[in-house]
C-alpha positions in Angstrom: -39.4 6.9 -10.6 -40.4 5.2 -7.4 -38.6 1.6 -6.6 -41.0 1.3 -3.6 -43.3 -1.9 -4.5 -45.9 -1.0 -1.7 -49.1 0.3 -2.9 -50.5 3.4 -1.2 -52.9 1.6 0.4 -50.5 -0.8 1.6 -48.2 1.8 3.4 -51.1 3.0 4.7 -51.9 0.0 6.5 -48.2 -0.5 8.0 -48.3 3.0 9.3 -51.5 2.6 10.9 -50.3 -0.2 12.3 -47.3 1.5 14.2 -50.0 3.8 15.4 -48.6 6.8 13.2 -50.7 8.9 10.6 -48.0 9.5 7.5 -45.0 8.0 6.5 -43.0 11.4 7.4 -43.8 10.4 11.2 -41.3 7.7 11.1 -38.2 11.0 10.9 -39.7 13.3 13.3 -36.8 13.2 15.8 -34.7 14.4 12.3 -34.4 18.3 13.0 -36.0 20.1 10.6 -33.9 21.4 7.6 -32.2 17.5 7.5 -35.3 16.2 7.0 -36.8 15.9 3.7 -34.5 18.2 2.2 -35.8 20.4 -1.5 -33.1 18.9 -3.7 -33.1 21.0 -6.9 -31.3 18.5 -9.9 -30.2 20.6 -13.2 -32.5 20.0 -16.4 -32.0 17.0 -18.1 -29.2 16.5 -20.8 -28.9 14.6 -23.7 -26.6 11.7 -24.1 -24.1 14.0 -26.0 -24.2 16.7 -23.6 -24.0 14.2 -20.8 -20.8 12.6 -22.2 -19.4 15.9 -23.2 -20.3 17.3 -19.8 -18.3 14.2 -17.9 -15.2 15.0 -20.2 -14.9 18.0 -19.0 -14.6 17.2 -15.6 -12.5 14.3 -16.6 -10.0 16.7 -18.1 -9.1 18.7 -14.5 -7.2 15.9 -13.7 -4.0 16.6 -14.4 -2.8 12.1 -13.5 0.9 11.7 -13.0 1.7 9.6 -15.5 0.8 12.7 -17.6 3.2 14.8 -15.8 6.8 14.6 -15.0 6.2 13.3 -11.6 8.6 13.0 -8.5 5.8 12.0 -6.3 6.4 8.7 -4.2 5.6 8.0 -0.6 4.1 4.2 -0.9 2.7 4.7 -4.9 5.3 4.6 -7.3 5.1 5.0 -11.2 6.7 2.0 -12.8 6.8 0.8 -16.8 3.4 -1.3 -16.9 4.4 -3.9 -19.5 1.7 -4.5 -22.1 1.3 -8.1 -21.4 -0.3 -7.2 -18.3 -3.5 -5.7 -19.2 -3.7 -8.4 -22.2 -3.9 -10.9 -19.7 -6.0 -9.4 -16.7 -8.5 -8.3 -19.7 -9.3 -11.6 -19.9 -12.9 -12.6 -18.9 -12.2 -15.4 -16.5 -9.9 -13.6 -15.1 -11.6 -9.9 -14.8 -14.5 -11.3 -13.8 -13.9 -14.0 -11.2 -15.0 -14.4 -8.0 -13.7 -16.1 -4.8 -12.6 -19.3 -5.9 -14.8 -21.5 -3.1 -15.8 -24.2 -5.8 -12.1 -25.9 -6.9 -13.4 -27.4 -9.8 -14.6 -24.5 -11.6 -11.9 -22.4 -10.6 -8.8 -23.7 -11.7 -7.3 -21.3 -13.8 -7.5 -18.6 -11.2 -6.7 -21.0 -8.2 -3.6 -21.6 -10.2 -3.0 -18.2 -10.7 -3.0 -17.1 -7.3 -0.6 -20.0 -6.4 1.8 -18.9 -8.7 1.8 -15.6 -7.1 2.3 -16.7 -4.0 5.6 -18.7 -4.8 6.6 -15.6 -6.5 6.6 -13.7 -3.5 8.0 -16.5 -1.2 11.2 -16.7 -3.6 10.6 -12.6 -3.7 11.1 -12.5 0.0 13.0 -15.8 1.0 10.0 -16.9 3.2 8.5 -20.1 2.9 4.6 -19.5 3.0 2.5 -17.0 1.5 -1.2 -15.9 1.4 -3.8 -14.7 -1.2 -3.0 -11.5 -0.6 -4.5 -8.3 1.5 -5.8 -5.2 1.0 -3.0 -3.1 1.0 0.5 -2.3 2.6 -0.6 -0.5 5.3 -3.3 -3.2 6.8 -1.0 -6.2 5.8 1.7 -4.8 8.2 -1.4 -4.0 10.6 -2.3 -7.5 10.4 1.2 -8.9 10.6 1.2 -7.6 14.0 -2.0 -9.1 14.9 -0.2 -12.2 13.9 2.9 -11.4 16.4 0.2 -10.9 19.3 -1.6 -14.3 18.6 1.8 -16.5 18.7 3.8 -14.2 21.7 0.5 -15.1 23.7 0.4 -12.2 26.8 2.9 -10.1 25.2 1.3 -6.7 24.4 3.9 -4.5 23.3 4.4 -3.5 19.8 7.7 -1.4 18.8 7.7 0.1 15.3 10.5 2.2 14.1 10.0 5.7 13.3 10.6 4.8 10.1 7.6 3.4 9.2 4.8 5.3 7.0 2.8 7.5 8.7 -0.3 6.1 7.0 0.6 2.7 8.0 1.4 3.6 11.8 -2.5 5.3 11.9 -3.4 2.3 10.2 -1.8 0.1 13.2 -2.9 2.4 15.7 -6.4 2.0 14.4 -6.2 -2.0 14.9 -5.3 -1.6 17.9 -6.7 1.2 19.6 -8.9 -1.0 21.5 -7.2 -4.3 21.9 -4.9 -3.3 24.9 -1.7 -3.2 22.9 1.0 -0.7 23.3 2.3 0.8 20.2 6.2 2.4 21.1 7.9 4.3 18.6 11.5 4.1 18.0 13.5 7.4 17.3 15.9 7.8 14.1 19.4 8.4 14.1 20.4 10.1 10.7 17.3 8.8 9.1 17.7 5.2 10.2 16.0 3.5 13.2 18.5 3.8 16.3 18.9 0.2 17.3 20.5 1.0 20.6 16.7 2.5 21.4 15.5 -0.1 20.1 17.1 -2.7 21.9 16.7 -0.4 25.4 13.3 -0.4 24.5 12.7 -4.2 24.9 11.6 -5.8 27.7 9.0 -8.9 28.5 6.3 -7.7 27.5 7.4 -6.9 23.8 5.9 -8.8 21.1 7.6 -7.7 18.1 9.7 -5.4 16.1 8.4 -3.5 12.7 10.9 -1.7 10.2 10.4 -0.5 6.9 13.2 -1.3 4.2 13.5 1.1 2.4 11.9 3.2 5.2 9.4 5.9 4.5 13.0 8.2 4.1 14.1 6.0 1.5 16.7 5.2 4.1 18.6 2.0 4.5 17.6 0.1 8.0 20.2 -1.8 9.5 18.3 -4.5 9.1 21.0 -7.6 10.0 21.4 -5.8 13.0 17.9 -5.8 13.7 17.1 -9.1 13.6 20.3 -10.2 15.4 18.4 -8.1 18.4 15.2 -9.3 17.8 16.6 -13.2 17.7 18.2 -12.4 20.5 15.5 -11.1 22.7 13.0 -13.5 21.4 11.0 -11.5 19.7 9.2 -11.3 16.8 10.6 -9.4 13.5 8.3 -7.9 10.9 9.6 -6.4 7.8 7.6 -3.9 5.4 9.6 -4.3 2.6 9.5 -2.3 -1.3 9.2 -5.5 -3.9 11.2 -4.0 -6.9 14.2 -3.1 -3.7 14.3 -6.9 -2.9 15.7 -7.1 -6.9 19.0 -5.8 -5.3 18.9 -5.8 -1.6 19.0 -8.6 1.2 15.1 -10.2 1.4 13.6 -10.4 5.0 14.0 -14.1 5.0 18.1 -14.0 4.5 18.0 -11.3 7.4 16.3 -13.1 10.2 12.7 -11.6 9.4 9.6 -14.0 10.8 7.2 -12.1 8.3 7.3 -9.8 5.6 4.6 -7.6 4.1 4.5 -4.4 2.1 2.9 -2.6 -0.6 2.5 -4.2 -4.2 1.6 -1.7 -6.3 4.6 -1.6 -7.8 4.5 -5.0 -9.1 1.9 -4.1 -12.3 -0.5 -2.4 -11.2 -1.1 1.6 -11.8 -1.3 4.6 -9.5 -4.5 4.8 -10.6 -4.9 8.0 -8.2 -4.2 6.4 -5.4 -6.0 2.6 -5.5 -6.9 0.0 -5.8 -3.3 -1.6 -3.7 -2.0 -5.1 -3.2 -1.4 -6.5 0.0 1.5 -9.0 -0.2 3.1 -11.2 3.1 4.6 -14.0 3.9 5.9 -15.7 6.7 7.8 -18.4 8.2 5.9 -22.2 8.4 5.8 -21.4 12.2 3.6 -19.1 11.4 1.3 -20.5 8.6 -1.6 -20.9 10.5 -1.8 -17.4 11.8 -2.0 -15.6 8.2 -5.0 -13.8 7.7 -7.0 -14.3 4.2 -6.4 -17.6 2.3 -3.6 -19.7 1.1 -3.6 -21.6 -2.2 -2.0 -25.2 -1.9 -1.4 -27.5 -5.0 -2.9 -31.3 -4.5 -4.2 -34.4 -6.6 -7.4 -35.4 -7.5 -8.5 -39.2 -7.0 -7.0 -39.7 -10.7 -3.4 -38.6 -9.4 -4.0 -35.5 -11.6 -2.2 -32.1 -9.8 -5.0 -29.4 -8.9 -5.4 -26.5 -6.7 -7.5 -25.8 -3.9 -8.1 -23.7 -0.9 -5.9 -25.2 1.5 -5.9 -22.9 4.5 -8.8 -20.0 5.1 -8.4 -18.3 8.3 -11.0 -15.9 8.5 -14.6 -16.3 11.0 -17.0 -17.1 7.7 -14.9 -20.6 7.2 -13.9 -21.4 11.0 -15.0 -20.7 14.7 -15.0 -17.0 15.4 -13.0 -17.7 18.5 -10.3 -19.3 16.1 -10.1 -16.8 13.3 -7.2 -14.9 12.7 -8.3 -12.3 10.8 -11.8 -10.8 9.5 -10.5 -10.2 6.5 -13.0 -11.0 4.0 -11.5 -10.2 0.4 -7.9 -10.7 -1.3 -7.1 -8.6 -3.7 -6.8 -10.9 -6.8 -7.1 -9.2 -9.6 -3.6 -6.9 -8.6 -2.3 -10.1 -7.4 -2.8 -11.4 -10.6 -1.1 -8.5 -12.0 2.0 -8.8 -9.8 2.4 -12.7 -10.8 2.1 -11.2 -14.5 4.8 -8.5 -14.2 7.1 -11.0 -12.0 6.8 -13.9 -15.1 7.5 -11.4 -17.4 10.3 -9.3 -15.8 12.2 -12.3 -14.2 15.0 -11.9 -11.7 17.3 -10.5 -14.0 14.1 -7.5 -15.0 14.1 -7.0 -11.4 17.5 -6.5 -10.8 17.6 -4.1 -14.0 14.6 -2.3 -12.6 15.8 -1.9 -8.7 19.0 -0.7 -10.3 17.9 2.1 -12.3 15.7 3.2 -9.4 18.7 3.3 -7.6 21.0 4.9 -9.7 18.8 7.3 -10.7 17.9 8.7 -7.9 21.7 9.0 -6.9 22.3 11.1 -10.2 19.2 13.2 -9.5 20.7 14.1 -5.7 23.8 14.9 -6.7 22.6 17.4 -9.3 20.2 19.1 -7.1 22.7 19.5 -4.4 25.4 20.6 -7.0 23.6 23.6 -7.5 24.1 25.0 -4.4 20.6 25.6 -3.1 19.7 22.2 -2.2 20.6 19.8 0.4 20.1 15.9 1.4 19.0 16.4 4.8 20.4 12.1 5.6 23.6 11.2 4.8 22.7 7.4 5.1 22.4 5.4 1.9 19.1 5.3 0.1 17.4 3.6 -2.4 15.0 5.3 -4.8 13.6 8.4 -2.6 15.5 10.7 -0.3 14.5 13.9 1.7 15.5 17.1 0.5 16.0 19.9 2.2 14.5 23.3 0.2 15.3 27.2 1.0 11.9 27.1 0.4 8.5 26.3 1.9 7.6 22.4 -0.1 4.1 23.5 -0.6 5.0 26.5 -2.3 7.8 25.0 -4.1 5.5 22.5 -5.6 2.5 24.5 -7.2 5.1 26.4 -9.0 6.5 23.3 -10.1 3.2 22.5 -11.5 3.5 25.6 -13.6 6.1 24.0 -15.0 4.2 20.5 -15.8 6.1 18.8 -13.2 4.6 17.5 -9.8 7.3 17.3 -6.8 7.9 15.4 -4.0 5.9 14.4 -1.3 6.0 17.9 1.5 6.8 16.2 4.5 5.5 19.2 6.9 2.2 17.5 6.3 3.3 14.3 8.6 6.2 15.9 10.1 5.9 19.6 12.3 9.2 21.5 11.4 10.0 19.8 8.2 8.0 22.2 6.0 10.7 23.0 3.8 11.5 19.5 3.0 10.1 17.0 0.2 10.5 13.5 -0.1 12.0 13.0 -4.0 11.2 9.7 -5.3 13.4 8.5 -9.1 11.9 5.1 -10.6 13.2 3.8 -13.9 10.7 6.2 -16.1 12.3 9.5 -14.8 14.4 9.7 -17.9 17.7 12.0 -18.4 15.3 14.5 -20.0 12.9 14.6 -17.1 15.8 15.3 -14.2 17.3 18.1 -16.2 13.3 19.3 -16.7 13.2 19.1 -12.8 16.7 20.5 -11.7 16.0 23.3 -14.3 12.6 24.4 -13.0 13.7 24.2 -9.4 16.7 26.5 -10.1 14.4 29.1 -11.8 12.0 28.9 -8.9 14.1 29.6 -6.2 15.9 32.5 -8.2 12.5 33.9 -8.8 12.3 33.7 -12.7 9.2 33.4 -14.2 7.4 30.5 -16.2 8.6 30.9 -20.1 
């Protein structure tokens, strides 16, 4: 069927207008082969075949929560209470748009503000936006933010604990924006503060640590923003929500902003998307967030209501004075995270963040109780730790999959030399049953027994 509304005669007026004799004239710098291509399509289907034909290919995915997954790295399986999807299923919900117009938007307005005081008690920092995209361009664009308030300072330190996908993501911001990005070396898996403070000088803008770092390492992170205070600098923190149930939040620890990943918060893998950005920051620093803030008001009838009270972006300001060109918040997983945080409480939290925690501890102990394991860190983790394999991790892992288990994260593929280590991550659905499953395929693999 042709969309093209233009009669023939018509489109043979506009090309004889251009001075050209067919339409094809317009691609003839398009090398031949490219242009105009045969494209054969299969014969038609019917509806049955069709939807027996997509469930086919549907059934080659072999998702995570199907397996018995150790697979972290930044997306983490978590119980998704039902409550969640009751509410987000909701058509004014599921369906709404950027809440411009106040007084038809109320209900998600409100929604969004809850979520943001959720996070700011979350993380112990006053002010918090709409939310971002995801974890890696809300730390990307917390140190845009840094930039904008240390004026001509130009120097960005992030510790080498940060996730690799996160440091491209920063090095593709600002690539072109005359901002040096200096790694800091680990020590034992943590970032080595001495560095780090050698590494500051005049022209440094800010400091960026991951806690839990992409090792599932402990960061000094006191320390840190002692020397960050100290120097005058600016401290960003990309932080793990469900850790902050039982660890120090950014605010307690000196941090000027916090960002990270919130997936985590009630929202599914989902093979890898759609993410929440979350951040927040000190009051200092309101009016450099990116996106939007939600603030809570009064009509002329002293009735409360919520608005837009802060939008930062080039569309609502003057381009010169944007912040950010970040056009969309992610609301719908923000929604989710307000949802899961109402429902699990602080005490939920804590309970969660614990069983992560403890674990993970039980499943490193096992593995390296066999005898053909090791913990390549001896510093305390949360919820992941690297393990180091007497085999190659790639290899190690499609025989796991044999087995109906998907393994850790093979760090060779970030890391040259670590190819026979994985990054193990334990939430709170990896039960009793699914360590031993793990410990006891692993055992067979490397002794060379075969799949039962």
């Amino acid at each position: 069927m042709d969309f093209i509304p233009h009669t023939s005669d018509e489109i043979a007026e506009m090309i004889k207008a251009i001075g050209l004799k067919k339409p094809e004239d317009l691609f003839k710098d398009i090398p031949e082969g490219v242009r105009f291509p045969e494209i054969k399509f299969p014969d038609s289907l019917s509806e049955p075949e069709i939807l027996q034909k997509m469930a086919d290919i549907a059934a080659l995915n072999r998702p995570a929560v199907k397996m018995n997954s150790f697979l972290g790295a930044g997306s983490y399986d978590h119980t998704i209470p039902s409550v969640i999807d009751e509410i987000l299923a909701r058509t004014e919900f599921y369906t709404a748009y950027t809440p411009y117009q106040p007084e038809m938007s109320q209900g998600i307005l409100q929604a969004i503000f809850e979520y943001q005081s959720m996070i700011s008690a979350l993380t112990c920092l006053p002010v918090s936006n709409a939310s971002l995209y995801d974890g890696a361009s809300a730390t990307a664009e917390a140190a845009g933010m840094c930039l904008s308030h240390m004026r001509n300072k130009r120097k960005i330190l992030v510790s080498e604990g940060l996730h690799p996908n996160y440091k491209k993501v920063l090095d593709t911001y600002y690539k072109g924006n005359h901002a040096e990005i200096i790694t800091i070396p680990l020590n034992n898996g943590h970032t080595d503060m001495n560095a780090a403070s050698d590494l500051i000088d005049t022209e440094t803008a800010c400091l960026i640590l991951q806690q839990p770092n992409f090792f599932g390492c402990l960061e000094p992170v006191e320390q840190a923003g002692e020397i960050a205070n100290k120097a005058g600098i600016m401290y960003v923190s990309v932080v793990n929500p469900i850790s902050l149930g039982i660890l120090t939040p950014p605010g307690e620890y000196g941090a000027h902003i916090a960002v990270g990943e919130g997936q985590s918060l009630g929202s599914r893998m989902n093979f890898g998307g759609p993410g929440l950005g979350f951040m927040a920051c000190t009051k200092k620093l309101m009016r450099k967030i990116p996106g939007r803030v939600v603030g809570m008001s009064q009509d002329i009838n002293m009735k409360r209501g919520f608005v837009l009270t802060l939008q930062a972006r080039e569309q609502h300001i003057r381009r010169e004075k944007a912040t950010s060109n970040i056009c969309s918040n992610q609301a719908l997983n923000a929604l989710a995270a307000a949802v899961y945080l109402a429902f699990m409480g602080k005490e939920g939290i804590k309970k969660v963040a614990e069983l992560c925690l403890t674990q993970a501890h039980v499943l490193a102990d096992m593995l390296t109780n066999t005898g053909g394991f090791s913990l390549k860190y001896t510093t305390p983790f949360f919820h992941e730790f690297v393990l180091k394999n007497p085999v190659n991790a790639e290899e190690l892992n499609r025989k796991l999959l044999e087995y109906g288990i998907i393994g850790g994260l093979p760090l060779g593929k970030f890391f040259p030399g670590m190819e026979n280590e994985s990054l193990l991550c334990v939430t709170e659905t990896k039960t009793a049953k699914a360590i031993n499953e793990l410990i006891s395929a692993m055992e067979r693999i490397i002794t060379g027994e075969n799949v039962n």
